[in-house]
N, C-alpha and C positions, 0 to 999 in steps of 0.2 A: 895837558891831555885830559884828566881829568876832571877836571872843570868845563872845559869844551865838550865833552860827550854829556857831560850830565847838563848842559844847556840844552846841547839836541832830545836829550830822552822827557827833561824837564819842560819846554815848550812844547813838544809833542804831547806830551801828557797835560800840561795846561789846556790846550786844546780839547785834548778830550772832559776832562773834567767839566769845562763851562757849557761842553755839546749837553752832558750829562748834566748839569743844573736845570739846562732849557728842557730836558726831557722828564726828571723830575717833578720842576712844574707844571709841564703837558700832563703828567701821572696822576698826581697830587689833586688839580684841578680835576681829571677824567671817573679817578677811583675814590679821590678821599682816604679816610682810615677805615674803612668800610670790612666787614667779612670778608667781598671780593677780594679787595686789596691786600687784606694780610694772608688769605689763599694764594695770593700768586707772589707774595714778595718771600714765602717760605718756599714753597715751587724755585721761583729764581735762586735763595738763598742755598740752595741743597747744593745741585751742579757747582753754585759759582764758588761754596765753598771748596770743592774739587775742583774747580780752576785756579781759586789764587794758591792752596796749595802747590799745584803744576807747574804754572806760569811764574811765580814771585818766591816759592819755596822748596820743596824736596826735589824738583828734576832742577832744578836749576842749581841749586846747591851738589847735586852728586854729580850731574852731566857736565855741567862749566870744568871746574877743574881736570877731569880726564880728557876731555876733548880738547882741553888748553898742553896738556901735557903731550898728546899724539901730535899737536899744532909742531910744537915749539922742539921738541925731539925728533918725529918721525918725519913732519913734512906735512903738507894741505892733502895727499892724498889718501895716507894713512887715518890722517883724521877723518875723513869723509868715511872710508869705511865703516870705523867708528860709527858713525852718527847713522849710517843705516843700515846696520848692527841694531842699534839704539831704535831705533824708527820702528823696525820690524817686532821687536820683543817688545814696547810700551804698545802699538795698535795690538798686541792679540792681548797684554793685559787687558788694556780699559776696554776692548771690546767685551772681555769675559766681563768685568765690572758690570761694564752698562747694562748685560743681560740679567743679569743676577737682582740690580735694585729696581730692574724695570719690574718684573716677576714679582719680586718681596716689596715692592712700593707703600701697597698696602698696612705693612705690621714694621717698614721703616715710617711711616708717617706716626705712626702711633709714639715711635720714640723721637721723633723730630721735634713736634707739635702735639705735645700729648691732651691740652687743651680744646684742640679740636675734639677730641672723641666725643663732646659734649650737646657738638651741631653735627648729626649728619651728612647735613647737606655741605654746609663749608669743608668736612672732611673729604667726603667725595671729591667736591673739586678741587681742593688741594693736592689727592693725588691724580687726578686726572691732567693737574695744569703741568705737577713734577714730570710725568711721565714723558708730557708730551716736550718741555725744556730738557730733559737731561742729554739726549743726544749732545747739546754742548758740550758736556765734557770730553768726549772724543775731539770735536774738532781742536779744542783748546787743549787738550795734551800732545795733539800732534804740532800746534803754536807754538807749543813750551819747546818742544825739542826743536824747532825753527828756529824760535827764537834764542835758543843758548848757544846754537852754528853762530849766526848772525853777531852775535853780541861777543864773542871768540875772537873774531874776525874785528872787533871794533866797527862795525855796522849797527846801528842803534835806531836808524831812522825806521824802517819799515817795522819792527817790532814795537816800537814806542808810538806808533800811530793805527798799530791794529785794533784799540780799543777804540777808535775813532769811531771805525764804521759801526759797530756795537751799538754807539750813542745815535748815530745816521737813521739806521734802520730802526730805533725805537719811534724817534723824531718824525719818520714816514709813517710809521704805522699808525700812531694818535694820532695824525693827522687827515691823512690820506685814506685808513682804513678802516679804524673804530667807530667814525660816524656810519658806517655801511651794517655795522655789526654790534649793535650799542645794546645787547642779549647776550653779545658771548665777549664780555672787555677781557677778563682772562686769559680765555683761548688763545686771542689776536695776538698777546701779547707774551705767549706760554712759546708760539708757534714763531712769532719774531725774534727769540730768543734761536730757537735751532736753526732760523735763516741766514743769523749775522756770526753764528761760530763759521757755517759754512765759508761767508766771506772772508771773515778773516783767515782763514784757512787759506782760499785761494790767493791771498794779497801776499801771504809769508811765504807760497810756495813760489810765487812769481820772484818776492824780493831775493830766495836763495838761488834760484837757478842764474840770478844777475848775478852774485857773489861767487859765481862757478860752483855753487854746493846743490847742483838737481840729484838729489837722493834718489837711487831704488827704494824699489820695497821687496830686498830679499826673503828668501822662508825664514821665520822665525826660529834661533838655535841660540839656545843656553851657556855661549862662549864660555870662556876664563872673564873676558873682560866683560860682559855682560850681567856674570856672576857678582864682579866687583862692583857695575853701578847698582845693583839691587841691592845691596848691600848698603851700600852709603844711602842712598836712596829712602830706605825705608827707615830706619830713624832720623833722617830727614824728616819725613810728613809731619810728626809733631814737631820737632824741632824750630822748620820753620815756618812751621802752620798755628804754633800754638793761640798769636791774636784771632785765627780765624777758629780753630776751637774753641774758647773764647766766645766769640759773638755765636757760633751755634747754640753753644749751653745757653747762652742769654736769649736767644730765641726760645728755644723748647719752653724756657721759663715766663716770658713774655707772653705764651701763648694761654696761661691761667688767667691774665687780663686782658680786659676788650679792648682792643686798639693798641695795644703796647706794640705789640710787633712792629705796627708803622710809625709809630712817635717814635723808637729805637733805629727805625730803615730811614727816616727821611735825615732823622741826627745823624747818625754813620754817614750818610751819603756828603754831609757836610765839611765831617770832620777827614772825611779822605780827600777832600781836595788837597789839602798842605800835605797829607801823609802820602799821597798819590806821583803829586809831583817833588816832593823832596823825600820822603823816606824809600818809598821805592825806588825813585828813580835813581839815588846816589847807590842804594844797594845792587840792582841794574849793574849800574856803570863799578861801582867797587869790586865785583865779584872777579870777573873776567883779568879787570885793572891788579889787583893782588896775586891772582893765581899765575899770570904769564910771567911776573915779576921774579915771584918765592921760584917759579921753576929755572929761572935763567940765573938765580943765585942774587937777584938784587935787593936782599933783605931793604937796607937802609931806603930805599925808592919805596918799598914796599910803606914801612911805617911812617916815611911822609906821606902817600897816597890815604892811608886811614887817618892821620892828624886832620889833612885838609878838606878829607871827607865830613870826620866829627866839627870840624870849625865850621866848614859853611854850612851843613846842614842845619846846626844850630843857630846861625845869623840868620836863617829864614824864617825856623819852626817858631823860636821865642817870641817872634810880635804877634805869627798868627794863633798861639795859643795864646796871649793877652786878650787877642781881639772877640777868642770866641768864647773868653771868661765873663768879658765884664759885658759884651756889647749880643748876648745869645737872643735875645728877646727879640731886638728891630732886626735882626738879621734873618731870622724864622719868618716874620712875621709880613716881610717885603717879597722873601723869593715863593713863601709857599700860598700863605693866605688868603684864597680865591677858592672860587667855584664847592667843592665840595670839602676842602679844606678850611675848615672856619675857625676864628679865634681861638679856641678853648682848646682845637688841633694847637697851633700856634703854639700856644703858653707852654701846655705838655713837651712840646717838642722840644724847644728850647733848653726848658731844664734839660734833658735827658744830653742836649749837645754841648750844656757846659759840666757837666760830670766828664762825657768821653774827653773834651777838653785839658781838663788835668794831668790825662794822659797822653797827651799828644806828642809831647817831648820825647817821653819813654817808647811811641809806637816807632820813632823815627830812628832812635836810638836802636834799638832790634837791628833794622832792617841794616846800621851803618857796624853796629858787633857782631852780627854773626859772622858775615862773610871773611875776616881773619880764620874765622874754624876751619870754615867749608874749603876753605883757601889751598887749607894743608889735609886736604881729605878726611876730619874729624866732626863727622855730621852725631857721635854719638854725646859729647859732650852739652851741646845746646839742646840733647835732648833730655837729659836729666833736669834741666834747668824749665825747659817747657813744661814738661811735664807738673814741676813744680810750681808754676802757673798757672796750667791750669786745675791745679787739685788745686791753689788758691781762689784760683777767680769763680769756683764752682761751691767754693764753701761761704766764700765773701758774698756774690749773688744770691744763694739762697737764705742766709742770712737778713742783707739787706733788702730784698724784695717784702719780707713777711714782715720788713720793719718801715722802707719810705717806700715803696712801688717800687713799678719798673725802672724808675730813675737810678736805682740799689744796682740793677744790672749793668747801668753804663759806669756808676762809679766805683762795682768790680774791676768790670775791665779794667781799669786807667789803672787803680792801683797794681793788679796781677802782673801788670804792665812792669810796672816799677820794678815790681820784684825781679821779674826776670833780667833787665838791663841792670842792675843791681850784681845778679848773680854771675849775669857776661863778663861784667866789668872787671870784677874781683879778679873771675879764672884766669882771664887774658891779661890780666898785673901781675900777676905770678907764673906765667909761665913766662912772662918779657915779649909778650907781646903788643903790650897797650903802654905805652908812654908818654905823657904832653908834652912836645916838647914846648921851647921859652914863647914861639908865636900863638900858638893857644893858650896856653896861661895868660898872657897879653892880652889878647882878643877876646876870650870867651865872657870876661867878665863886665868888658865896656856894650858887648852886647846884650845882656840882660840888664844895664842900667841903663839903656835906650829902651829897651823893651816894659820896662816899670813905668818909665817915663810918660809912654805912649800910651797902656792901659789906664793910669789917670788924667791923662787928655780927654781919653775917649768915655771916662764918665761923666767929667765938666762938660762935652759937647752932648751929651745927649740931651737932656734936658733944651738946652737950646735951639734941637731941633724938631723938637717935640710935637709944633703944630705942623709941620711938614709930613712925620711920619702918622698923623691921624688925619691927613688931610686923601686927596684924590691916588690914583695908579699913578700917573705921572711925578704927584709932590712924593709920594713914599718913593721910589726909586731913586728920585731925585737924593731924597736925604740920606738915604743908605749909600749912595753914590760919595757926598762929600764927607763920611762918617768915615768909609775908607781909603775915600783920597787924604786926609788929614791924617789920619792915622797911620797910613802908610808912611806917607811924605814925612812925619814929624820921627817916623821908625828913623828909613833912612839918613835924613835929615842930622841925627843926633849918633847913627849906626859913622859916618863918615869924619863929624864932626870932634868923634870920644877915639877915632880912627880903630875901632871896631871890624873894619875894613876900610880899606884902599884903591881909590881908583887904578891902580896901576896892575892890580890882581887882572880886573875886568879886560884893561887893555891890552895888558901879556895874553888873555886868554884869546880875544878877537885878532889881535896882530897874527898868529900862529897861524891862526884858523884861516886868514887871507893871504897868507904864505905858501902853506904849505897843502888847504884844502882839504876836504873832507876823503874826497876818493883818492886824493894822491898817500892820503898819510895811512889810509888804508890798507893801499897795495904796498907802501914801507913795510906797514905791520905787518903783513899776512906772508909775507915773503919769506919764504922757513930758511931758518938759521943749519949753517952746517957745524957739524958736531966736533 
C-alpha cells in the first residue's frame, strides 16, 4: 500500500517537477539573474513560503491526524463535518492574513529583502509584484485542507497533480503572453501566479466532491475541536516549516549580493526535484499511512510502514545526491545556460546546488521523521528541534556568507538540515518509536556502496564527454542525457545486483495495484469501521 501510493503521489510529482524545469528555463532564458528577476522570485518566495508551510507542513501535520481519527471512529460523515468545521475557521484566518501583509507589504519587504532598500526602484517592484502574487496563499490554504480530505481517504491522485497546472500556466504565460508585455516580465508573471492557485483550487474542489467530500462553507465558530487543530497547528508552522525558514533567512541575506537570490532560486529549484518527489511525496503518503494505523491499534504495521518509508527513500535520494555533488557544473550549465543566463550565471549556480546537495539526504529525512510525531498528535516536539535549526542555519549563514558568499547560505542549510534529522532521530529511539529492523540494516548500506560506486563513474565520464558538453544545443543535451543514463543505470544496475533492493518489492507492489485497483481499494479504505 505504501509503496503504491507513493508511486502515484511520486510520478504525479515527477511530472510536475520536469513541467517546472521547462518553465525554469523559459524563466532563466526570459529574466536572467537580473534585478527583475530577484524582485519577482522574492514576490513568489514570500506566499510560496506560506504555501509549503500549508500544503507539506502545519495543516497537514494537525488536520491529517484528526480527520483520520473522526474517519476511523466516527464514520465519513462526522469527518466531513470536521473538515468544514476546518474549511470555515482556516478561510477567515488566511483571509485576515492576507489583509494584513497586503497593507504592511511595504515595512514586510524591508525585513524579507532588506538589500533592496538600496534600489528603489527594484524595491517598489518587489512590493508591487508580492502584492499582486500573494492572493495564492488563500487559494493554497484552501488546497491544503482538500488535500489532507483527499489524502485521508487514500486519494493522492488529484492532490499530487495540482502543482501541475502551476507549472502549465507559467509555461503559458512565457510563452503566449510575455512577448505581448516584454515592459512588465514581473507583473505577467506576479499575476500568473494568482491565476494558477485559482486552478488549483477549482481541480481539488472538483476532485473532492468525486470522493463524496463537497464541503460547505458554514459561519466560522471556534469549536472544542477547532480549538484543538489550532493548537496542534501552530507549533506546527515552524516544526514543519523549519527548511522553509531556512531558505527565507537565506533569502533576506542573499539580498546584500547582486544576483544571489537567483543563483540560490534556480539551485533550490534543482535540488527539489529528488526532495519533491521522494521526500515529500513519502511524507504525503506517510502521514495519513501512520495516523489510521496508530488509531486502529496497528502499532507493529505502523513501524514497518516508517522502516519501508526510511529504506526506499534512501534508495532513491543517495545516487541523486551523488549526482548533484560531483556532476553540479554540466548539469547547471545544459538546463539553464541560454539567452540571458550566461556562463559565469552557470558557474555561481552550480556551487550553490552542490552545497544544498549535502543536504539532500537530511531534507528527505525531515519529511520521512516527522510524521511519527504528527502521527500521535505531538506537533510540539519537532518544534523545539526546528527551531533549533533554525537558530543554527541563521548563525551558520551569517557566518559563512561574510566568509565564502552566498554559497555560505546553501551550505547553512544542508547542515541545519542535519541537525535537525539528528535531533528527530534520537527523540523517536528513545521513546521506541524508530527502530531498523534486520531488512534495513541489510539494505541501507548496499545502497550507499552503489551510490559511491556511481558518483566515481560519474567523474571518469565527464571528462570523456567533454567535447559534447562545449559543443552545439543538441551535443550538450545529448551529453547530459548519457551522463544520466549511465549513472542512473550503473545506480541500479549495482542497487539490484548488492540486492539493495529486489524485483519482487516492485512486483508485489504492481500485482496489488492490478488486483485490487486504485478506486476499489479506496472505497475498502474509506469504509468506516464499526466500533
Amino acid at each position: 500500500m505504501l509503496l503504491r501510493a507513493f508511486a502515484t503521489v511520486g510520478s504525479l510529482t515527477a511530472v510536475s517537477r520536469v513541467l517546472g524545469f521547462i518553465r525554469d528555463i523559459l524563466m532563466a532564458a526570459a529574466l536572467g539573474t537580473g534585478p527583475v528577476a530577484d524582485a519577482f522570485f522574492v514576490a513568489f518566495r514570500f506566499p510560496n513560503l506560506f504555501r509549503r508551510l500549508f500544503a507539506e507542513g502545519a495543516f497537514n501535520a494537525a488536520f491529517v491526524p484528526l480527520f483520520a481519527t473522526r474517519l476511523e471512529r466516527d464514520g465519513k460523515a462526522a469527518a466531513k463535518a470536521f473538515a468544514e468545521q476546518a474549511l470555515a475557521a482556516l478561510t477567515a484566518a488566511v483571509l485576515l492574513l492576507t489583509a494584513l501583509c497586503l497593507l504592511a507589504m511595504p515595512w514586510l519587504m524591508q525585513v524579507i529583502a532588506p538589500g533592496f532598500t538600496d534600489d528603489p526602484e527594484q524595491f517598489a517592484l518587489a512590493v508591487e509584484l508580492t502584492r499582486i502574487a500573494f492572493p495564492y496563499l488563500l487559494a493554497m490554504a484552501l488546497v491544503a485542507l482538500l488535500s489532507g480530505v483527499l489524502n485521508a481517504l487514500y486519494r493522492y491522485a488529484a492532490a499530487a497533480a495540482a502543482p501541475i497546472l502551476l507549472n502549465l500556466f507559467f509555461i503559458a504565460a512565457i510563452i503566449l503572453v510575455l512577448p505581448h508585455f516584454r515592459d512588465a516580465p514581473g507583473q505577467v508573471l506576479a499575476w500568473t501566479v494568482c491565476l494558477a492557485g485559482l486552478g488549483q483550487l477549482l481541480l481539488l474542489l472538483w476532485a473532492a466532491k468525486r470522493a463524496g467530500m463537497a464541503l460547505r462553507m458554514p459561519r466560522p465558530r471556534l469549536t472544542l475541536e477547532i480549538r484543538r487543530l489550532w493548537r496542534l497547528m501552530l507549533p506546527g508552522v515552524a516544526s514543519a516549516g523549519a527548511m522553509q525558514f531556512n531558505l527565507l533567512v537565506g533569502t533576506m541575506i542573499a539580498t546584500l549580493q547582486a544576483g544571489a537570490v537567483s543563483y540560490l532560486y534556480y539551485a533550490d529549484r534543482l535540488y527539489q526535484l529528488p526532495l519533491g518527489i521522494i521526500g515529500i511525496g513519502i511524507g504525503v503518503v506517510l502521514l495519513p499511512e501512520l495516523a489510521r494505523k496508530l488509531r486502529a491499534g496497528r502499532d507493529d504495521e505502523a513501524h514497518s510502514s516508517l522502516n519501508r518509508a526510511l529504506e526506499f527513500s534512501l534508495l532513491l535520494t543517495l545516487p541523486a545526491t551523488a549526482a548533484l555533488l560531483v556532476a553540479p557544473f554540466p548539469i547547471i550549465s545544459v538546463l539553464f545556460e541560454r539567452g540571458a543566463f550566461d556562463a559565469e550565471a552557470a558557474r555561481l549556480t552550480a556551487w550553490a546546488l552542490a552545497a544544498f546537495a549535502i543536504g539532500l539526504p537530511a531534507y528527505v529525512l525531515v519529511k520521512v521523521l516527522q510524521p511519527p510525531f504528527f502521527a500521535r498528535e505531538d506537533t510540539v516536539t519537532p518544534l523545539r528541534f526546528a527551531l533549533a535549526s533554525v537558530a543554527a542555519n541563521l548563525i551558520l549563514s551569517l557566518l559563512l556568507f561574510f566568509t565564502i558568499g552566498f554559497v555560505g547560505i546553501a551550505l547553512a542549510t544542508a547542515l541545519s538540515s542535519w541537525l535537525n534529522v539528528l535531533l528527530l532521530a534520537g527523540r523517536l529511539r528513545r521513546r521506541g518509536f524508530l527502530h531498523f529492523d534486520a531488512r534495513l540494516r541489510r539494505r541501507l548500506p548496499r545502497s550507499l556502496a552503489a551510490a559511491l560506486a556511481m558518483a566515481l563513474a560519474l567523474i571518469l565520464l565527464q571528462p570523456l564527454l567533454a567535447d559534447l558538453f562545449a559543443g552545439g544545443e543538441i551535443e550538450r543535451i545529448l551529453a547530459l542525457a548519457l551522463l544520466v543514463m549511465a549513472g542512473g543505470g550503473l545506480y541500479f544496475l549495482l542497487a539490484f545486483a548488492l540486492r539493495a533492493v529486489e524485483p519482487a518489492d516492485f512486483r508485489a507492489a504492481f500485482r496489488r495495484k492490478t488486483t485490487s485497483g486504485d478506486g476499489d481499494q479506496s472505497r475498502n479504505e474509506n469504509r468506516p469501521r464499526k466500533a
